[in-house]
C-alpha positions in Angstrom: -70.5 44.4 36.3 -74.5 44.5 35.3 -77.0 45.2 37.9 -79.7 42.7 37.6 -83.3 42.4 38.7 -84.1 39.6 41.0 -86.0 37.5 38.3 -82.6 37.5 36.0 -81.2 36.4 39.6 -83.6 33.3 39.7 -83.1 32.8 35.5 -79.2 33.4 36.1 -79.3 30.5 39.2 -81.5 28.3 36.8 -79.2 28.3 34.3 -75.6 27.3 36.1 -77.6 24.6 38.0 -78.7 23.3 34.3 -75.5 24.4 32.2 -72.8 22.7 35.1 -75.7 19.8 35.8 -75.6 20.1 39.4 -78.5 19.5 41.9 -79.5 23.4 43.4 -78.3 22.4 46.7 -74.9 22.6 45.3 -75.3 26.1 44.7 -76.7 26.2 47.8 -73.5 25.4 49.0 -71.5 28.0 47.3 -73.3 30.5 48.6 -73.3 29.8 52.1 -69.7 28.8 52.2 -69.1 31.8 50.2 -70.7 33.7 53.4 -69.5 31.9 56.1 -65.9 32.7 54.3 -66.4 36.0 54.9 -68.2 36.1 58.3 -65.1 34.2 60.1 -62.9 36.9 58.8 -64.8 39.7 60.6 -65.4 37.2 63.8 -62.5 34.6 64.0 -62.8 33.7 67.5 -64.6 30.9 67.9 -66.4 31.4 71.0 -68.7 34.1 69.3 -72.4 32.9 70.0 -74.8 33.0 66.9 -78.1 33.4 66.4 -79.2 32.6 63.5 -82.4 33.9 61.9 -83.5 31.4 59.1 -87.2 32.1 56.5 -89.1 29.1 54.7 -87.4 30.0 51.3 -84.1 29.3 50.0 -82.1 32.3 51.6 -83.1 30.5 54.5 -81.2 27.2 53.2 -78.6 29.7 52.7 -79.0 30.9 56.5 -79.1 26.6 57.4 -76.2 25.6 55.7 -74.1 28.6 57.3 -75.2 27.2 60.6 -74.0 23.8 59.5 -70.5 25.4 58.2 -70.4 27.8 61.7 -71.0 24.5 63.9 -68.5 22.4 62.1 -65.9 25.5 62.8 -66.8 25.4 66.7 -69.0 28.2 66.7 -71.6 28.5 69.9 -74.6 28.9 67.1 -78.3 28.7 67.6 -80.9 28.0 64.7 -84.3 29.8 65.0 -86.9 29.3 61.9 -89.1 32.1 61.1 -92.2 30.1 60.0 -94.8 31.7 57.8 -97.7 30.6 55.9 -96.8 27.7 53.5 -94.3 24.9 53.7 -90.6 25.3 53.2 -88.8 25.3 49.8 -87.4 22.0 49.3 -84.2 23.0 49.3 -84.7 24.7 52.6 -86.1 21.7 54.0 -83.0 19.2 52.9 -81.2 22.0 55.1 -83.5 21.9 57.9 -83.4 18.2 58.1 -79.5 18.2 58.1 -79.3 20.7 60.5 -81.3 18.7 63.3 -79.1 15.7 62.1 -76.4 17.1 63.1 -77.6 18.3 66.7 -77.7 22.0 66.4 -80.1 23.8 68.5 -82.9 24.4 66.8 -86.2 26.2 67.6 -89.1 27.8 65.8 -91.2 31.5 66.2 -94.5 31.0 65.5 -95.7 33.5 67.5 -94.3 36.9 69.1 -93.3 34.9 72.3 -91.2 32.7 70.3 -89.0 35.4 69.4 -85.5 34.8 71.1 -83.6 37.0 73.4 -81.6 38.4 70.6 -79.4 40.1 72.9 -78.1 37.8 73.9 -75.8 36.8 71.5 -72.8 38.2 70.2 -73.7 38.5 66.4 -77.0 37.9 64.4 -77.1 36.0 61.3 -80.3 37.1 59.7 -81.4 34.8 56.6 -85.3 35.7 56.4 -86.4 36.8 52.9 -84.0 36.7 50.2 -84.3 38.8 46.7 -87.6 37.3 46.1 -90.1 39.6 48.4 -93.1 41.1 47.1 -95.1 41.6 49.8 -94.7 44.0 53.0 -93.2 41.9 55.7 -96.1 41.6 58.3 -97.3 39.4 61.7 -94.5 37.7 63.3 -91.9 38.3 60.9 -92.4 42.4 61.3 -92.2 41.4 64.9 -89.1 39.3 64.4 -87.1 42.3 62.4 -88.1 44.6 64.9 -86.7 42.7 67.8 -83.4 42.3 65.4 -83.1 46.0 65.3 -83.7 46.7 68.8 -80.8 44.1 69.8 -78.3 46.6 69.5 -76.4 43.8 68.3 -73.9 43.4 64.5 -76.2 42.1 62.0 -74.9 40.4 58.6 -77.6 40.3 56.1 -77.5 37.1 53.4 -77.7 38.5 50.0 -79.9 41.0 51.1 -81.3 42.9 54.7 -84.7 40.5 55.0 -87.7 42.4 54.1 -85.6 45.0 51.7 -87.4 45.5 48.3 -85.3 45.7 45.2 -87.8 47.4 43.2 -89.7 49.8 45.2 -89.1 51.8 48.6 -89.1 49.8 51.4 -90.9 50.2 55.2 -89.6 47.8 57.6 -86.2 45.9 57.0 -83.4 44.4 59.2 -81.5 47.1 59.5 -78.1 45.2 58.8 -74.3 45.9 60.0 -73.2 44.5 57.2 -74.7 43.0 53.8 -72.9 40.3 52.1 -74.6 40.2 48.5 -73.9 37.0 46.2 -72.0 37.7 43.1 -74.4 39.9 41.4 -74.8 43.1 42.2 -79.0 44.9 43.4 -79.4 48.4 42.8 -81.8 49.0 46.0 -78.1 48.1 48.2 -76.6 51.5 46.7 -79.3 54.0 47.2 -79.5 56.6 50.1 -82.6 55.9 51.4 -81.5 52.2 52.0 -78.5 52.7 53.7 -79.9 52.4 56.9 -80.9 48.5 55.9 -77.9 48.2 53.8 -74.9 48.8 56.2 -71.3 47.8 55.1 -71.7 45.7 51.7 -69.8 43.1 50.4 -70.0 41.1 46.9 -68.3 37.5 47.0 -68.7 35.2 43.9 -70.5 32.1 44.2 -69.6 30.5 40.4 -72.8 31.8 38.6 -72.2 31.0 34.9 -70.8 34.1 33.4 -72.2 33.7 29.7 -75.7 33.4 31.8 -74.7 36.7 32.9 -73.6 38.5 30.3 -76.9 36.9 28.1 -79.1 39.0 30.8 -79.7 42.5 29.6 -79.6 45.5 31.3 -78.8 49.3 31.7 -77.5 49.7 35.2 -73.7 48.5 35.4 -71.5 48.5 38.7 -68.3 50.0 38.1 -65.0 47.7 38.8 -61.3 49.2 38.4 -60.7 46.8 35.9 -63.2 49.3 33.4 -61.5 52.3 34.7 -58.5 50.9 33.7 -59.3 49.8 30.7 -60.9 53.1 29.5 -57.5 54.9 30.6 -55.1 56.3 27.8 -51.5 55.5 27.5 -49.3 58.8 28.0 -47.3 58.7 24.7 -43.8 59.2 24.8 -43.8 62.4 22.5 -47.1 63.9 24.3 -46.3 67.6 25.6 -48.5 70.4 26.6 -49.7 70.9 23.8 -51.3 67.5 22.4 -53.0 66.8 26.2 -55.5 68.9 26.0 -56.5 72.7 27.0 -59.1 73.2 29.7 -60.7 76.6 30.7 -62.4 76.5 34.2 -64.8 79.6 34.6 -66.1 80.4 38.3 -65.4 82.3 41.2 -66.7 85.5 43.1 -65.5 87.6 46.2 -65.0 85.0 48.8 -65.5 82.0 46.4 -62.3 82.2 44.1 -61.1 79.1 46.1 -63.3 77.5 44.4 -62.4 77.6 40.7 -58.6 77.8 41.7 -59.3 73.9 43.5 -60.8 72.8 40.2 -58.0 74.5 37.9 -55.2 72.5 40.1 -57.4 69.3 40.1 -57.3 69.4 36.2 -53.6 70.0 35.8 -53.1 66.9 38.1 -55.6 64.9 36.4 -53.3 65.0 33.4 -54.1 68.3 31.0 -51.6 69.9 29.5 -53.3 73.3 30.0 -55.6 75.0 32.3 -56.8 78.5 32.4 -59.2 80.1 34.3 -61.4 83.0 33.8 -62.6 84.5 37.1 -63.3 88.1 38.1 -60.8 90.6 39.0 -60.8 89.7 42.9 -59.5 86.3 41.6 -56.6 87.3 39.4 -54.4 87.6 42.5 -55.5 84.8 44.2 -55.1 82.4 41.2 -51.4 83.5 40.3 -50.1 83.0 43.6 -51.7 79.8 44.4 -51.5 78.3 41.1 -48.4 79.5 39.3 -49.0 76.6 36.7 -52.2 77.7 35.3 -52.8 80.8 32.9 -55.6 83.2 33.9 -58.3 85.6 32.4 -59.5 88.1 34.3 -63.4 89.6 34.1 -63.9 93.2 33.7 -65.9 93.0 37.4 -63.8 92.9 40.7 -66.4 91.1 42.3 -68.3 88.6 40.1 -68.5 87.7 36.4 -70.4 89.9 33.9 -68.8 89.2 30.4 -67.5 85.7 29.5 -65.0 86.5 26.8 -61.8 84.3 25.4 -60.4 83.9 22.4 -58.3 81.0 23.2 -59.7 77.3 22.2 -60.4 75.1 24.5 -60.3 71.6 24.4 -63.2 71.7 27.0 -64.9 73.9 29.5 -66.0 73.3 33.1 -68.2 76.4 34.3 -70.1 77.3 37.6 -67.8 76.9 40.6 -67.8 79.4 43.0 -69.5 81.8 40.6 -73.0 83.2 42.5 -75.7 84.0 40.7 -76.0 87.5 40.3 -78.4 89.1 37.7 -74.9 90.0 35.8 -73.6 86.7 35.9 -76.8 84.8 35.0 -76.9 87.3 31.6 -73.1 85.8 30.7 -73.8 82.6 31.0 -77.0 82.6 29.0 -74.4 84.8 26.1 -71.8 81.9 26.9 -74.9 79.6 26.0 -75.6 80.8 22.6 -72.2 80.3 21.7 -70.6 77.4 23.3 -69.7 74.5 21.8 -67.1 72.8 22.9 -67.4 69.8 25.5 -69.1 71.0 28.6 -69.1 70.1 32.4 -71.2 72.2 34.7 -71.6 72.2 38.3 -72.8 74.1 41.4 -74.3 78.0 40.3 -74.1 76.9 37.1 -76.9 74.5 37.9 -78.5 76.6 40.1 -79.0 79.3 37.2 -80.6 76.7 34.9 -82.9 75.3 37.4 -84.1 78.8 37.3 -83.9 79.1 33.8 -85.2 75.9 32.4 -85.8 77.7 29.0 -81.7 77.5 28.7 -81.5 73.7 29.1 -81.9 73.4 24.9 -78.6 75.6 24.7 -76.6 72.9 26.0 -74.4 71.5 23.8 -75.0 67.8 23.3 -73.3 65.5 26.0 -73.0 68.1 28.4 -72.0 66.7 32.1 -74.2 68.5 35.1 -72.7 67.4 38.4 -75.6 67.9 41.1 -75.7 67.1 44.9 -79.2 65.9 45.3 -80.7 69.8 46.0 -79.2 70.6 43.0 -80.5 67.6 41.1 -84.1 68.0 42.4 -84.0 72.1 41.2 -83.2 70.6 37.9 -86.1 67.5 37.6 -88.1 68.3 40.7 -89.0 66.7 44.2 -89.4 62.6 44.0 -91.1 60.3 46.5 -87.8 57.8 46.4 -84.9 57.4 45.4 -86.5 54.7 42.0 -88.8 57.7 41.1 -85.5 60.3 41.3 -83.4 58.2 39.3 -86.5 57.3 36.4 -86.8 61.3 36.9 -83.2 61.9 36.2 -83.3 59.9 33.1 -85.8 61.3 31.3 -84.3 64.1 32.3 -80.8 63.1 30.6 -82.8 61.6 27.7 -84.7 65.0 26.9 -81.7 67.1 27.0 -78.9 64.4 26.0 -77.0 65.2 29.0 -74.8 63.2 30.7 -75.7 63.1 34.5 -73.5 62.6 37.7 -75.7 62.4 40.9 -73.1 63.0 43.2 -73.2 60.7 46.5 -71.8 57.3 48.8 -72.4 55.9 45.7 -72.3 58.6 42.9 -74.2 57.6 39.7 -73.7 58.3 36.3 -76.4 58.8 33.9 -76.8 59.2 30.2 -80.1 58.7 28.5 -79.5 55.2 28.2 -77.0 53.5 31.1 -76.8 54.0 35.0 -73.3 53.3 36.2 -72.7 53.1 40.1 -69.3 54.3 41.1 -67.9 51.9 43.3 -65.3 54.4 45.3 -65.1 56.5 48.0 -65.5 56.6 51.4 -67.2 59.4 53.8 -64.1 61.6 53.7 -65.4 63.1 50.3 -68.0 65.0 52.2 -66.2 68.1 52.4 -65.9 71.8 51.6 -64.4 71.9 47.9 -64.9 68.3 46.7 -67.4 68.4 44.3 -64.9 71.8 42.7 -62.6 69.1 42.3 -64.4 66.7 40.9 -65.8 69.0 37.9 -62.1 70.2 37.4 -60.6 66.4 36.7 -63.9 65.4 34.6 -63.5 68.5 32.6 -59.8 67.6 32.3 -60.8 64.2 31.2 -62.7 65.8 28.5 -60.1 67.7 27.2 -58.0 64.9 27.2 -60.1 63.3 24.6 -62.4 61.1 26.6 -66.0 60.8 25.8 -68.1 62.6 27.6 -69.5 59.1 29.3 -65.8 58.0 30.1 -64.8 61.4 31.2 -67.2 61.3 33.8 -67.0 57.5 34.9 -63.0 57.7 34.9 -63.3 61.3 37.1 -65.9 59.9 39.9 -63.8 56.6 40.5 -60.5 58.6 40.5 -62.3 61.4 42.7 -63.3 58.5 44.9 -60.3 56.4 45.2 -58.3 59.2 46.5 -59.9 58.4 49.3 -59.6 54.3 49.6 -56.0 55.3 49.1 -56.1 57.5 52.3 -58.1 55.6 54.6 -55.5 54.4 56.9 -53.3 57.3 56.7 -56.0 60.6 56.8 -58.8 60.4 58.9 -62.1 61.5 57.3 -63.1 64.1 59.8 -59.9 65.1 58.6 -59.8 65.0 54.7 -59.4 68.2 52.8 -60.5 68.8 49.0 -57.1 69.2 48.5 -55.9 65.8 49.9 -57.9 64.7 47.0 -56.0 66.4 44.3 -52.7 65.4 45.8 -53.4 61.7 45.5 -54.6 61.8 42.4 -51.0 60.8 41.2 -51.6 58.0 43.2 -54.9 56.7 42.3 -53.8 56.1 38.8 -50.6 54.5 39.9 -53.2 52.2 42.1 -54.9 51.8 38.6 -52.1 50.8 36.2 -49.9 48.7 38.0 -52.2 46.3 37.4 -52.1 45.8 34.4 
């Protein structure tokens, strides 16, 4: 699904109003039935009292033909206009005038002591500013989202939280419950820094033409299962261990061998037919009793690694779980460097080395995946001022290196030099001790596999993250383990393939 800007928005509107001939109220329609669909899920009773925030523009004809659609239902709602310099859209005029037809209770804020007693009600509706702002919201209408966000009250947003930018970090915003979006998807609704404005968020089509869609061009994509499980290969009926790929996972100190024995499990269960794992001598014993199913290759250290040596040949390699970054350890994997050329996935002190040795970074074989948490992804491109700057950052980045990037998150993306993809999985139960060890053991599996580097990593962050939409009535999140993600994964692609 392609992320658009909010000008292919307007051109994408334009063109279903023009291509199905139908007058832009219609559209109108759709969307605010389309919202009003899902708001009465999440609030059925009708004796919920609304207030209903409504700009000048035409998310505020949005915002007045909900009202219309709530009072029709039974709903106690109440109507207040946010009026700010200019006249209203027509559109949102029509909307306005059918709204006082209709006898709903209408009022207008003009000034600060027009602003209603938003605590009053059970729920706010806020339909303000739309995906068209360009300016800093300001006067009244700062005033207006301040008071919102003081209510202490749930807030649904209309396509977007009112005074959120979709280009550029944003300073004052309602500061949404939840965010029902219209059909297309906005980048600004899946970056850290916006959560706060963003809340819970919801897509629901309203009929855009999807020729006008896929005619708009872009580079950022939201991911849907449907591509996961289309990029998925069949299991052939003569496939055994040794035509499913061989994946080496190196990592692991004293203390850390947990580590690298998490990702070597999360690779056999991701579908390889082999795994081994090089790890120092304080490992070997660790890694044969927990992990009977893998092969293992000791270092000559007891404590950490000083000499990266195999003569096996790996389908693919995932290095830098678990493995410090001692002065012996940075020396082997510079030697692994000069020599490696099979498909690549590093992650934690693997990182962490290069960031200190930037000077390495041409050493990496082309379409190597780097797995960073944001620390780890700012030691690698340095600091930003937001989260636009980070991802523009991490793309030159990707481009200069021809890496393959996942910036691990709520919504992990993945980068090459050329796309953003926004993984659309996961809840907060992935924030725990091991999980990014299992994610770089089932992309690095992936690879082995025979995926490309781009697929390996898209197909591993949705399956790392719908472990956990599998698991969210049956584990709690405070509870979730790394290792309840490597026993579902069974059960994420089961999830995947039945539909097909």
């Amino acid at each position: 699904m392609k992320i658009l800007t909010s000008e292919q928005i307007r051109r994408i509107d334009a063109e279903t109003i023009a291509r199905e001939g139908i007058p832009s109220r219609a559209l109108m329609k759709r969307a605010a039935t389309a919202f009003f669909n899902h708001f009465v899920m999440r609030y059925p009773r009708k004796d919920t009292t609304v207030l209903l925030l409504a700009g000048m523009g035409n998310n505020g004809g949005d915002a007045l033909v909900t009202a219309r659609l709530l009072h029709r239902s039974g709903y106690g709602v109440k109507v207040w206009m946010v009026e700010q310099k200019g006249a209203c859209s027509e559109d949102c005029a029509h909307q306005l005038r059918r709204v006082k037809a209709e006898n709903i209770a209408c009022g207008r804020i003009r000034t600060e002591q027009d602003i209603p007693a938003a605590e009053a009600f059970d729920v706010i509706i806020d339909g303000i500013f739309g995906t068209g702002l360009s300016r800093e919201v300001s006067g009244v209408t700062a005033k207006v989202i301040e008071a919102i966000n003081e209510s202490g009250r749930p807030v649904f947003s209309i396509d977007v939280p009112s005074g959120l930018f979709l280009d550029r970090k944003t300073s004052l915003a309602v500061r949404a419950t939840e965010t029902v979006t219209f059909q297309i998807p906005k980048l600004a609704l899946f970056l850290p820094e916006n959560s706060g404005y963003t809340g819970i968020l919801s897509i629901v089509p309203i009929g855009l033409r999807e020729d006008a869609i896929a005619e708009a061009e872009s580079r950022l994509f939201y991911t849907e299962p449907v591509q996961i499980r289309d990029l998925l290969k069949p299991l052939r009926k003569f496939a055994h261990k040794g035509t499913e790929g061989h994946a080496l996972l190196i990592g692991g100190s004293l203390g850390k061998c947990g580590s690298v024995c998490l990702a070597s499990r999360a690779a056999l269960k991701t579908g390889c037919g082999l795994v081994t794992t090089f790890l120092p001598k304080c490992g070997m014993g660790v890694i044969q009793s927990c992990l009977p199913e893998a092969m293992a290759i000791e270092d000559p250290h007891p404590e950490h690694i000083t000499d990266i040596s195999y003569r096996l040949q790996p389908d693919a390699i995932g290095i830098g779980t678990g493995m410090g970054q001692h002065a012996d350890t940075e020396q082997a994997f510079r030697r692994f460097l000069d020599r490696c050329h099979s498909p690549l996935v590093i992650d934690a002190d693997g990182i962490n080395i290069l960031a200190k040795h930037p000077e390495w970074l041409p050493l990496l074989p082309p379409k190597t995946i780097v797995t960073p948490h944001p620390k780890e992804l700012s030691r690698l491109v340095g600091e930003w001022h937001d989260d636009y700057e980070k991802i523009e950052k991490t793309w030159l980045f990707a481009k200069k290196y021809d890496l393959i990037v996942v910036v691990k998150g709520a919504y992990s993306l993945v980068m090459d030099a050329e796309e953003l993809h926004v993984n659309s999985s996961g809840t907060p139960a992935l924030a725990t001790a091991g999980s990014g060890d299992v994610l770089t053991g089932m992309i690095t599996s992936l690879l082995a596999q025979g995926y490309s580097a781009l697929e390996a990593a898209r197909v591993g962050v949705y399956l790392h993250g719908l472990t956990a939409d599998l698991t969210r009535d049956t584990i709690h999140p405070r509870s979730f383990l790394a290792g309840d993600i490597i026993s579902h994964i069974g059960q994420a692609y089961h999830a995947l393939e039945k539909k097909r």
